[in-house]
LUMSEMI-389486 format. One record per residue (C-alpha): x negated, y negated, z; residue number from 1. Coordinates in steps of 0.05 Angstrom, whole numbers, plus 5000, padded with zeros to 4 digits. Each point is the difference from the previous one (the first is absolute). Example, Ala and Ser with C-alpha at 12.3 -4.5 7.8 and 13.67 -1.06 7.14 Angstrom:
BEGIN
SITE; 4754; 5090; 5156; 1 .
SITE; 4973; 4931; 4987; 2 .
REM end
This chain:
BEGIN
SITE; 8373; 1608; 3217; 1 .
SITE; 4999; 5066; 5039; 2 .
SITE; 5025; 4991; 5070; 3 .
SITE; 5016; 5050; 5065; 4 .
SITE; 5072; 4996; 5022; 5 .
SITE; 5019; 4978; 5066; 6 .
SITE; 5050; 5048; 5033; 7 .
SITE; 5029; 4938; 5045; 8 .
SITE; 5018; 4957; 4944; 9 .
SITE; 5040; 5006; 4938; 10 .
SITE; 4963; 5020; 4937; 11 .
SITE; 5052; 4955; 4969; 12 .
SITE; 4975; 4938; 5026; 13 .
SITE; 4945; 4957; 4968; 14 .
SITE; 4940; 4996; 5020; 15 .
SITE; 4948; 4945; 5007; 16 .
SITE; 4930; 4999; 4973; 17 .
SITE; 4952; 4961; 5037; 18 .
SITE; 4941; 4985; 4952; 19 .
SITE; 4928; 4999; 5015; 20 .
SITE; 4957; 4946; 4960; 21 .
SITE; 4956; 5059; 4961; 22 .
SITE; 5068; 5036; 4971; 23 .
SITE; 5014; 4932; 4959; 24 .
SITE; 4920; 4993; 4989; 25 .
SITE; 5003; 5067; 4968; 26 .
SITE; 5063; 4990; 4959; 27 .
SITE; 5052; 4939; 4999; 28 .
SITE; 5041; 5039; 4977; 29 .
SITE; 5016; 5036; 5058; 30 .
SITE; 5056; 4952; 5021; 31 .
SITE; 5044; 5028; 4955; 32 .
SITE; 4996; 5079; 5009; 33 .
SITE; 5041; 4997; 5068; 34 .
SITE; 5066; 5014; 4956; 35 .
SITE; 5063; 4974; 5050; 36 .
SITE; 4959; 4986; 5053; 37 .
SITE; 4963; 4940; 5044; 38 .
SITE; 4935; 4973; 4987; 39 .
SITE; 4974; 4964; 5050; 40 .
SITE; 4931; 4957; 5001; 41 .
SITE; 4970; 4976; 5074; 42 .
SITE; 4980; 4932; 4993; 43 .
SITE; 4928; 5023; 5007; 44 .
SITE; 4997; 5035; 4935; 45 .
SITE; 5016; 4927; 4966; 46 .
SITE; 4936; 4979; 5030; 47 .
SITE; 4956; 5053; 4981; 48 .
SITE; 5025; 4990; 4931; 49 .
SITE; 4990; 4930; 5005; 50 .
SITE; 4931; 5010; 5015; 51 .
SITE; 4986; 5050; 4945; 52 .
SITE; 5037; 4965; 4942; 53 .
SITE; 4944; 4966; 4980; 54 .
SITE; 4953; 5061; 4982; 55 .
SITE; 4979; 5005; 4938; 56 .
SITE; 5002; 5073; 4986; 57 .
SITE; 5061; 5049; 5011; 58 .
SITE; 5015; 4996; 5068; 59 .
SITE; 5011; 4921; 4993; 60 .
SITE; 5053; 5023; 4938; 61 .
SITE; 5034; 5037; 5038; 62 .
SITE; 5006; 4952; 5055; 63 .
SITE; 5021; 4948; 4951; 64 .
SITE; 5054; 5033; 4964; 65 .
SITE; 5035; 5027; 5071; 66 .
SITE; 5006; 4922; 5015; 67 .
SITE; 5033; 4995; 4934; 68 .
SITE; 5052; 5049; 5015; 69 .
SITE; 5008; 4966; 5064; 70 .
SITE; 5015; 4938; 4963; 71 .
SITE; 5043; 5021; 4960; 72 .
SITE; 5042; 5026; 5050; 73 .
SITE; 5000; 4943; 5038; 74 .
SITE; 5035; 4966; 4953; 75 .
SITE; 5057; 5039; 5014; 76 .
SITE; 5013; 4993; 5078; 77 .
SITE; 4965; 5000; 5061; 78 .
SITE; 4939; 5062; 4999; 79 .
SITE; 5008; 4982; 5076; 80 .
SITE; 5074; 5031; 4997; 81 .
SITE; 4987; 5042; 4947; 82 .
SITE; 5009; 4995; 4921; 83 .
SITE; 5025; 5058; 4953; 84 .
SITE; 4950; 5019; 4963; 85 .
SITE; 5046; 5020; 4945; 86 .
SITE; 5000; 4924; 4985; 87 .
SITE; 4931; 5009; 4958; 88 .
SITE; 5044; 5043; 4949; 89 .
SITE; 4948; 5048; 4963; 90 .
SITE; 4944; 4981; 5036; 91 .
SITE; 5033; 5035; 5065; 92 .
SITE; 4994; 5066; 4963; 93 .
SITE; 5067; 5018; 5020; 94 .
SITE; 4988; 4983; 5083; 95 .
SITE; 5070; 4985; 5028; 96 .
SITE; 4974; 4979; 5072; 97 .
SITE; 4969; 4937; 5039; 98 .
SITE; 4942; 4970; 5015; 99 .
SITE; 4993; 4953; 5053; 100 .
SITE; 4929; 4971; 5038; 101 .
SITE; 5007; 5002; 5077; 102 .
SITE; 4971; 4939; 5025; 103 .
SITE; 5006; 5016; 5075; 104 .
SITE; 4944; 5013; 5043; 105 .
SITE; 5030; 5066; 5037; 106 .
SITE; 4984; 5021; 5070; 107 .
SITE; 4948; 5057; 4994; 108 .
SITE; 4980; 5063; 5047; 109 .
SITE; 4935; 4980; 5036; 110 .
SITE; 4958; 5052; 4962; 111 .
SITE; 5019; 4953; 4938; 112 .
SITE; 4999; 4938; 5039; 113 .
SITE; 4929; 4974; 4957; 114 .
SITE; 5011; 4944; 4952; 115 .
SITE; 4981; 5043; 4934; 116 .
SITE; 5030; 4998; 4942; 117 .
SITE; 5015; 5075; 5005; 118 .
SITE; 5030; 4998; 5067; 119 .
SITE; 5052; 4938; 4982; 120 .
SITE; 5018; 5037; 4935; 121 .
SITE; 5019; 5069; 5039; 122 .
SITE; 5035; 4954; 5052; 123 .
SITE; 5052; 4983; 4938; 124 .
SITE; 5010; 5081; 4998; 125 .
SITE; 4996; 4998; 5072; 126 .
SITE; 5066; 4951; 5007; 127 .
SITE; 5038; 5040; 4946; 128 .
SITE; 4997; 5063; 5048; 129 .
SITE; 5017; 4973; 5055; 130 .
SITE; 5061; 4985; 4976; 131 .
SITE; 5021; 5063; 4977; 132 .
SITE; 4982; 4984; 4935; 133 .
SITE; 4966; 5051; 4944; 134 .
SITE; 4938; 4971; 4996; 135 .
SITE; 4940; 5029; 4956; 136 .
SITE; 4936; 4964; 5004; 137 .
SITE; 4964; 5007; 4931; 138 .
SITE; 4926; 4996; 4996; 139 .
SITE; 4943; 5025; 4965; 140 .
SITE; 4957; 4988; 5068; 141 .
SITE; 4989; 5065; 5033; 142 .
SITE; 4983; 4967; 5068; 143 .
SITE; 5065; 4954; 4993; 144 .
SITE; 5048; 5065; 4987; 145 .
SITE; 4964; 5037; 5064; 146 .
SITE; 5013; 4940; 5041; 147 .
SITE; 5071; 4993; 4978; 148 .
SITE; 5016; 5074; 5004; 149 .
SITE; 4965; 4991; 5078; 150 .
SITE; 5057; 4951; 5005; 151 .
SITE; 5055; 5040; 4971; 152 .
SITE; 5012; 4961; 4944; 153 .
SITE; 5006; 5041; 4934; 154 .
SITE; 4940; 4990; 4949; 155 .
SITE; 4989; 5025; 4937; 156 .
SITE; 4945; 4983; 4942; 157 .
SITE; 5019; 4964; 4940; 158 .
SITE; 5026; 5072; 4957; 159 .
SITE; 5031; 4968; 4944; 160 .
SITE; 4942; 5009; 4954; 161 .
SITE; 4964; 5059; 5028; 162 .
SITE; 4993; 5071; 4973; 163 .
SITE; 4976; 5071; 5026; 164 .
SITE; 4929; 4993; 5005; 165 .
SITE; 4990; 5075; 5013; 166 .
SITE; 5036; 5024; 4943; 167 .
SITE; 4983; 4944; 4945; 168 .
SITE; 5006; 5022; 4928; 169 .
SITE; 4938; 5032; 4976; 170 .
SITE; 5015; 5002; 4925; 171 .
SITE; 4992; 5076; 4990; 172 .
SITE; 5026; 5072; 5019; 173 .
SITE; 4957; 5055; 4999; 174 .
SITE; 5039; 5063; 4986; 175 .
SITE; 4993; 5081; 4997; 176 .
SITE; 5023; 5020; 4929; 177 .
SITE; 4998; 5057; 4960; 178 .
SITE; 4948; 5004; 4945; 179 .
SITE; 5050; 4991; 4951; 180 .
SITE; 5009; 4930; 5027; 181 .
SITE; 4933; 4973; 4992; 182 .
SITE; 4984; 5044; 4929; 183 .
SITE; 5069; 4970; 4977; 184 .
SITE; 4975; 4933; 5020; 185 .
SITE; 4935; 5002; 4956; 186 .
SITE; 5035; 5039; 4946; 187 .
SITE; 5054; 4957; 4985; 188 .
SITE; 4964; 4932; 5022; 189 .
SITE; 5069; 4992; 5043; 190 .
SITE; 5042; 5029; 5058; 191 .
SITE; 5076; 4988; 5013; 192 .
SITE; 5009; 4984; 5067; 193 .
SITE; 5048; 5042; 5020; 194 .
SITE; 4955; 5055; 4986; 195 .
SITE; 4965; 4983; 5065; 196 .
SITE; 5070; 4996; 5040; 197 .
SITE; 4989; 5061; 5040; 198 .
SITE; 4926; 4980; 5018; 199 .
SITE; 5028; 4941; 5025; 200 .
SITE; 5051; 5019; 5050; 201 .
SITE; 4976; 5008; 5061; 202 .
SITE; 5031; 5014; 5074; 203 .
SITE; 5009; 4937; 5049; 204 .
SITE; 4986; 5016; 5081; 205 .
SITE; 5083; 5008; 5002; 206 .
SITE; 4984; 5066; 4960; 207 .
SITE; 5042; 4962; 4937; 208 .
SITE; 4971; 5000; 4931; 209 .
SITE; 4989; 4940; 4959; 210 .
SITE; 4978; 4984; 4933; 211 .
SITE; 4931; 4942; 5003; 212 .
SITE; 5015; 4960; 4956; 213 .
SITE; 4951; 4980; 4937; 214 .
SITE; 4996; 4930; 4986; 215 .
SITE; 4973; 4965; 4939; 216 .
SITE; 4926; 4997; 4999; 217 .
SITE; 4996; 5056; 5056; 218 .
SITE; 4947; 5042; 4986; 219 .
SITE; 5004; 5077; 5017; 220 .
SITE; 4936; 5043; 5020; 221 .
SITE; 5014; 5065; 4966; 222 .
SITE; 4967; 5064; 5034; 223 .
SITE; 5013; 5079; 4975; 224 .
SITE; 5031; 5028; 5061; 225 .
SITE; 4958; 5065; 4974; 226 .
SITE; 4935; 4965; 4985; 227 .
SITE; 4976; 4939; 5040; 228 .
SITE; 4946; 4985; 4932; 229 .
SITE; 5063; 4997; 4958; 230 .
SITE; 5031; 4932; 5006; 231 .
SITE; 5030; 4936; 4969; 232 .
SITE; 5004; 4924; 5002; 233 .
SITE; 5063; 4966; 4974; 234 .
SITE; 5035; 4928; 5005; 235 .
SITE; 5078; 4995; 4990; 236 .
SITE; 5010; 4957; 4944; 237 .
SITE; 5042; 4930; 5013; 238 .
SITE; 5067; 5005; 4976; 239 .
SITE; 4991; 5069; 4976; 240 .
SITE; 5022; 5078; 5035; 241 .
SITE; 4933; 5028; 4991; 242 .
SITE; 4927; 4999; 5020; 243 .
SITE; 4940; 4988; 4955; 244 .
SITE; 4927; 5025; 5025; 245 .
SITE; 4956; 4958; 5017; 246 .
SITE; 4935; 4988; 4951; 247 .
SITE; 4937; 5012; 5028; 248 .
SITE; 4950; 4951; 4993; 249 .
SITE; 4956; 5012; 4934; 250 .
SITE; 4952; 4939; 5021; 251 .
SITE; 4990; 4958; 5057; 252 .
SITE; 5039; 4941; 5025; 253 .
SITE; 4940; 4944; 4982; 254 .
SITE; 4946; 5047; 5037; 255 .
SITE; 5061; 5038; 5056; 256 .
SITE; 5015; 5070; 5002; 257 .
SITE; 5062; 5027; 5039; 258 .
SITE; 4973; 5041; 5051; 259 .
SITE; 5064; 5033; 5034; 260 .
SITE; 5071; 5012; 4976; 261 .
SITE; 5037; 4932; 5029; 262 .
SITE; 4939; 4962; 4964; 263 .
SITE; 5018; 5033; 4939; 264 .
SITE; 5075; 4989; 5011; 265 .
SITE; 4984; 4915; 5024; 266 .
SITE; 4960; 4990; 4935; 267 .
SITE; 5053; 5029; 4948; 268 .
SITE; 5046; 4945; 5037; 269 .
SITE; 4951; 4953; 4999; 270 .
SITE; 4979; 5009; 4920; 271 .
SITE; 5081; 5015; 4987; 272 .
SITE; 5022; 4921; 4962; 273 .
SITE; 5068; 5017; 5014; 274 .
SITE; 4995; 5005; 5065; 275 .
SITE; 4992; 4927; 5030; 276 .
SITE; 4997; 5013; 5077; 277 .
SITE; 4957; 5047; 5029; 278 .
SITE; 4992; 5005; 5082; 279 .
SITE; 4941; 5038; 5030; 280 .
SITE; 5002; 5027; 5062; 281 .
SITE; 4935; 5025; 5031; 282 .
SITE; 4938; 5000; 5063; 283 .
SITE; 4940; 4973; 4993; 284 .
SITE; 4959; 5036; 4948; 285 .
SITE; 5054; 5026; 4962; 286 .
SITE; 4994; 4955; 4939; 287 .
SITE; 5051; 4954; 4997; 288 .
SITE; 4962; 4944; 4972; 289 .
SITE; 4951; 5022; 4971; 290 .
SITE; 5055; 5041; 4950; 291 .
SITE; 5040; 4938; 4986; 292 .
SITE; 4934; 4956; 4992; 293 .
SITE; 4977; 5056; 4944; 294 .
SITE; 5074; 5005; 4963; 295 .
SITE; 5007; 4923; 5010; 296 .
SITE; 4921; 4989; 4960; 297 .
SITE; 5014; 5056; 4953; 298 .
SITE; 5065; 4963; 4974; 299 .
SITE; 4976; 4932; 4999; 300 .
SITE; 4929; 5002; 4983; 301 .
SITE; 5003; 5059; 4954; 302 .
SITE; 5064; 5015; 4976; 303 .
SITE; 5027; 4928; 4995; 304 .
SITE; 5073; 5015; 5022; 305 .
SITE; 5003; 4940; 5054; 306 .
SITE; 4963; 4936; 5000; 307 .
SITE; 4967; 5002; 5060; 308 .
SITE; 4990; 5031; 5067; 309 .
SITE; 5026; 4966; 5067; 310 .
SITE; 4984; 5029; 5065; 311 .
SITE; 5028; 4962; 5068; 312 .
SITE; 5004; 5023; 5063; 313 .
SITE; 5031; 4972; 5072; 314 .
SITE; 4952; 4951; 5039; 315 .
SITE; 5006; 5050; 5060; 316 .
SITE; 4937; 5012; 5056; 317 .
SITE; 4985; 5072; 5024; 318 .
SITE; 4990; 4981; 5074; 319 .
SITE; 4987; 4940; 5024; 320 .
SITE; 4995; 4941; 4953; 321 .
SITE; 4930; 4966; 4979; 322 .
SITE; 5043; 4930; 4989; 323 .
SITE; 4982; 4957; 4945; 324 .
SITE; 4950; 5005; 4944; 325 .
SITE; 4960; 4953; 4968; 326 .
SITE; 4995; 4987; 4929; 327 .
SITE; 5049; 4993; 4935; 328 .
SITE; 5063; 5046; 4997; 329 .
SITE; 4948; 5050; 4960; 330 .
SITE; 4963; 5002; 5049; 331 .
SITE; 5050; 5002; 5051; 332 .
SITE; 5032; 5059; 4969; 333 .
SITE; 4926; 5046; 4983; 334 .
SITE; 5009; 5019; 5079; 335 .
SITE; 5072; 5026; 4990; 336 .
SITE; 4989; 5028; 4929; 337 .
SITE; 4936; 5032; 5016; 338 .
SITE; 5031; 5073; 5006; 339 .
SITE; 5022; 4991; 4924; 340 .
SITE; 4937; 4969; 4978; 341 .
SITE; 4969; 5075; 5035; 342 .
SITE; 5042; 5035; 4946; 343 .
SITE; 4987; 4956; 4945; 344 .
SITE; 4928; 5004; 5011; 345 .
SITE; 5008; 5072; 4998; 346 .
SITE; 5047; 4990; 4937; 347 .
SITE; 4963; 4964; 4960; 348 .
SITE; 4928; 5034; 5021; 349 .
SITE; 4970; 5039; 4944; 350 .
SITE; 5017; 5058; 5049; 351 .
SITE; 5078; 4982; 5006; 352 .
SITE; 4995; 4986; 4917; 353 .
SITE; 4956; 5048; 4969; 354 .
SITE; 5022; 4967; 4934; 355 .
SITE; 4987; 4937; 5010; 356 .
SITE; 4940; 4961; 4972; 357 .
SITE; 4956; 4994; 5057; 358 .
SITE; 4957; 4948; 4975; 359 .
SITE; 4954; 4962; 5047; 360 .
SITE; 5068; 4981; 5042; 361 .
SITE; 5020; 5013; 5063; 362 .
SITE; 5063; 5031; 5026; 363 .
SITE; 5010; 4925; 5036; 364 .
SITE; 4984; 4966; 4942; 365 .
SITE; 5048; 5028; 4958; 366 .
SITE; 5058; 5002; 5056; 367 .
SITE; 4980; 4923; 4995; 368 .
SITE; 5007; 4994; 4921; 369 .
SITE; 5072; 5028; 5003; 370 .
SITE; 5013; 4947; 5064; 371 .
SITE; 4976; 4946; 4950; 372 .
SITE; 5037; 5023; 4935; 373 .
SITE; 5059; 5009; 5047; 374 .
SITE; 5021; 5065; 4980; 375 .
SITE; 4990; 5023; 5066; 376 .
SITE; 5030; 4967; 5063; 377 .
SITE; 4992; 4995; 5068; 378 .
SITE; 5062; 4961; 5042; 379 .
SITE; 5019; 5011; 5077; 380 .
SITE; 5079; 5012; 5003; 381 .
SITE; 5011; 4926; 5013; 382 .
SITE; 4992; 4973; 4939; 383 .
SITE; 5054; 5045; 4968; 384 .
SITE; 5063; 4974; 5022; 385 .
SITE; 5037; 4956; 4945; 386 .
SITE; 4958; 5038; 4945; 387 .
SITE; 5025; 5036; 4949; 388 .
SITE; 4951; 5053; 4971; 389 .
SITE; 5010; 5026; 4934; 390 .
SITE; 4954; 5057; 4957; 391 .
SITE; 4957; 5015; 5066; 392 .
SITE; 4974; 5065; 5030; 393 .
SITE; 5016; 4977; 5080; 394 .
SITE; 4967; 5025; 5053; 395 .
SITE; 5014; 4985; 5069; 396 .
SITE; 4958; 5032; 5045; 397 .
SITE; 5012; 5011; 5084; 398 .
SITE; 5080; 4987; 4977; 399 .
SITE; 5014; 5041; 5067; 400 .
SITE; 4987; 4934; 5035; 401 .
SITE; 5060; 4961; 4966; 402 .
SITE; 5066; 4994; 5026; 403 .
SITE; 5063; 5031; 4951; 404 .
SITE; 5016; 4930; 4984; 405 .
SITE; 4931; 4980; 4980; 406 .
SITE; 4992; 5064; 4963; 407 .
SITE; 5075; 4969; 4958; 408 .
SITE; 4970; 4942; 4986; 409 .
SITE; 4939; 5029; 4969; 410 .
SITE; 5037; 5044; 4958; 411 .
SITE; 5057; 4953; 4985; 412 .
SITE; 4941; 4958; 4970; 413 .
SITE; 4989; 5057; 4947; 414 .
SITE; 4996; 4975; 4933; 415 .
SITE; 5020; 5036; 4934; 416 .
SITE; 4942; 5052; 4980; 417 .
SITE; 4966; 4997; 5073; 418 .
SITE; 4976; 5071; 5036; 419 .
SITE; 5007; 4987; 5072; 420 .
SITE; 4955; 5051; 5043; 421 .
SITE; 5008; 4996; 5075; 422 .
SITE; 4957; 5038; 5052; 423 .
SITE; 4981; 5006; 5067; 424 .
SITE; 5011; 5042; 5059; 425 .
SITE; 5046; 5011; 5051; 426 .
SITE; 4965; 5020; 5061; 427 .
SITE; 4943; 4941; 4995; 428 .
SITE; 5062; 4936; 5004; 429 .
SITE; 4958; 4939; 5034; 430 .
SITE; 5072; 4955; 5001; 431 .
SITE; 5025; 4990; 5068; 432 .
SITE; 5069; 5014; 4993; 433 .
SITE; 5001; 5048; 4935; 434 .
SITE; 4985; 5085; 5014; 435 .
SITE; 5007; 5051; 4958; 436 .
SITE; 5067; 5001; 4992; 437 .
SITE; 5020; 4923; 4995; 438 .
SITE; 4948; 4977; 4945; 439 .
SITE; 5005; 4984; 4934; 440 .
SITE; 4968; 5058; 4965; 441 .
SITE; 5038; 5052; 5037; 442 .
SITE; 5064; 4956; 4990; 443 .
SITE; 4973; 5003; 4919; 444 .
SITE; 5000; 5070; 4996; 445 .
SITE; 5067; 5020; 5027; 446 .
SITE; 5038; 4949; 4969; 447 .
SITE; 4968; 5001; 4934; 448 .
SITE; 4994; 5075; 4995; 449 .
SITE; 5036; 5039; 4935; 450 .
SITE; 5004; 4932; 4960; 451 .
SITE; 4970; 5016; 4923; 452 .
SITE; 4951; 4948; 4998; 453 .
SITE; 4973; 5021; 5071; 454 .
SITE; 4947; 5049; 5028; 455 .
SITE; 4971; 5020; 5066; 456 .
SITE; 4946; 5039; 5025; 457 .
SITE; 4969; 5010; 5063; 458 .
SITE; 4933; 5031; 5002; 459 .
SITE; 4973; 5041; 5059; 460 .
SITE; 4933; 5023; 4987; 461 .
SITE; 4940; 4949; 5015; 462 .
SITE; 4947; 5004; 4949; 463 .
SITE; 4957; 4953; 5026; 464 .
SITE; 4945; 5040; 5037; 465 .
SITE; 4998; 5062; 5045; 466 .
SITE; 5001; 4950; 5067; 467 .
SITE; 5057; 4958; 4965; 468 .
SITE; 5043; 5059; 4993; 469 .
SITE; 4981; 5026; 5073; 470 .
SITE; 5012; 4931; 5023; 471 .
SITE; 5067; 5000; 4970; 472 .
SITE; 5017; 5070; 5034; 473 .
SITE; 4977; 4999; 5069; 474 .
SITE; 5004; 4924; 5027; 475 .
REM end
């Protein structure tokens, strides 16, 4: 955790972390990254966790296992006096402090004086500062941070797993080169990276150079400083020092055409079987699933190289929700799959699949065959915990609605010759307590970033329609 240093107190002495209920909703895990210092948990929090430990999706996991860790604490001392929580050896993660619930019910200013959850869980902060202590509320509730800052009470969002969201990764460089460059490229089928080393420095606002750095998988947009028609696309081999150019499609992707550069660059990921996680990044319109939908049916259905398709996505309402639906879980799930079915009608229309044989059939009826044969399947996110998926193509779809520790468990369930595809975008997150910075995809793409068996691209040109791409622009 980041935190702002208090000129009155020693920076040597610990400080203590007053929990909000949604930091341990969003990660368990977070008792443990405080290194030498106290955790503390108002008595409130217990209840709210109470109350959400029987949910049967993630939030009630994540309710559950904190009361594990609580458990097993307990059965070391007191949580009312503290425990170390060294005491749960590995499982700590190397955390040398305490954590202790405060059961008292503190005096509170009279703008907090309400009986609210929110307002007895800030009064625990609250108590800590009064007496002199370094407090630092932690919460992923915006209102509950500007209500403890209005106190005076340090607060801070739950940092531990977020990343830049401004600057995320976008998976290529595009770079002014010499001709030489690109004609050496294209000559030699090959380019040693350190050719491009003086293309790639570049001066930071300190007026310093610095060399960018070119990880594996990057891809670099070549352009001839001399003529802007003269240019190049390459990919820096895994494991390797230099760059290969990137093929350009001889035939469509079952009926798709790339129809700008980063499409080009998310397909040669996507058809790449060495590469077995690819994130895409990307607005409405720009393609996102419809790409992985197309490299997904091309290497199941007609190149054979995985068993079957599996698409899932998080059960998460844009807005407010409609409640429940009627019906079997297939039914259940046609209203939240129904923007994949929109592709997969395109897909498998005689207009998406020019080769296929048309027949009397239609594009529904055939999405419906390969529902029955099972080669193709449909699953919300829920039923993929404890699963382990081997020789899949994987898509998850809207993944910028998971938290980083749902986004570990769906990887982590990964089988031997799976391709897992996630996609989504940033700037549309419908989670309350995730942004653009603190969700899973974004966490993805940092932290998984210059591995060999990884790829990322994120695509900024909507190709859905004029309006779509004005849409995307202006509101």
């Amino acid at each position: 955790m980041q935190t702002k240093s208090e000129p009155s107190q020693s920076t040597t002495e610990p400080k203590y972390y007053v929990l909000d209920t949604n930091v341990l909703l969003h990660n368990p895990n977070a008792l443990f990254v405080f290194q030498e210092n106290h955790v503390v948990i108002p008595y409130p929090v217990l209840e709210e966790l109470d109350a959400m430990k029987r949910r049967e999706d993630d939030v009630g996991r994540s309710a559950r296992s904190a009361i594990r860790f609580l458990d097993r604490l307990r059965k070391y001392g007191k949580l009312t006096e503290g425990v170390e929580l060294s005491k749960l050896g590995v499982k700590a993660g190397g955390a040398t402090g305490t954590l202790s619930i405060d059961i008292n019910d503190h005096d509170r200013p009279p703008i907090i004086a309400s009986e609210q959850p929110d307002n007895r869980i800030i009064a625990a902060a609250w108590a800590l500062h009064r007496e002199g202590k370094r407090a630092v509320f932690v919460t992923k509730d915006l209102a509950a941070r500007i209500k403890s800052d209005s106190l005076g009470i340090q607060s801070e969002d739950f940092l531990n797993q977020q990343v830049d969201g401004d600057r995320l990764y976008t998976g290529y460089l595009e770079l002014e080169t010499s001709s030489e460059i690109i004609d050496t490229l294209y000559r030699d089928r090959m380019l040693e990276v350190e050719s491009l080393e003086e293309y790639l420095e570049v001066e930071n606002p300190d007026g310093e150079n610095y060399t960018r750095e070119l990880t594996p998988n990057q891809f670099v947009i070549l352009t001839d400083a001399q003529d802007d028609a003269h240019s190049g696309l390459a990919r820096r081999l895994a494991d390797t020092e230099h760059l290969i150019p990137v093929a350009q499609q001889k035939k469509p992707t079952f009926g798709i055409v790339a129809r700008n550069v980063q499409q080009t660059l998310a397909l040669d990921l996507l058809l790449d079987d060495d590469i077995k996680l690819v994130t895409l990044l990307g607005s409405a319109g720009t393609g996102k699933t419809l790409l992985a939908l197309a490299a997904g049916m091309t290497k199941v259905f007609q190149e054979e190289r995985f068993d079957k398709l599996l698409v899932a996505r998080p059960i998460m309402p844009m807005g407010r929700d409609i409640g429940y639906l009627p019906g079997d879980k297939d039914e259940k799930l046609g209203a939240w799959m129904q923007p994949i079915f929109d592709n997969l009608s395109y897909l498998m229309s005689t207009r998406g699949a020019p080769n296929q044989n048309a027949e009397s059939k239609t594009s529904e009826q055939r999405t419906d065959k390969l529902l029955a044969d099972g080669r193709l399947v449909l699953e919300p996110l829920t039923y993929i915990r404890g699963r382990s998926i081997p020789h899949q193509f994987m898509i998850v779809d809207e993944a910028q609605n998971l938290t980083p520790h749902e986004v570990k468990t769906i990887i982590s369930r990964i089988g031997e010759g799976t391709k897992l595809i996630l996609t989504g975008d940033i700037g549309q997150i419908d989670h309350p307590y995730l942004d653009s910075s603190s969700n899973g995809l974004s966490y993805a793409v940092e932290r998984m970033r210059g591995l060999g068996i990884v790829g990322h691209i994120t695509l900024e040109k909507s190709e859905r329609s004029t309006l779509a791409s004005l849409a995307a622009e202006r509101l």
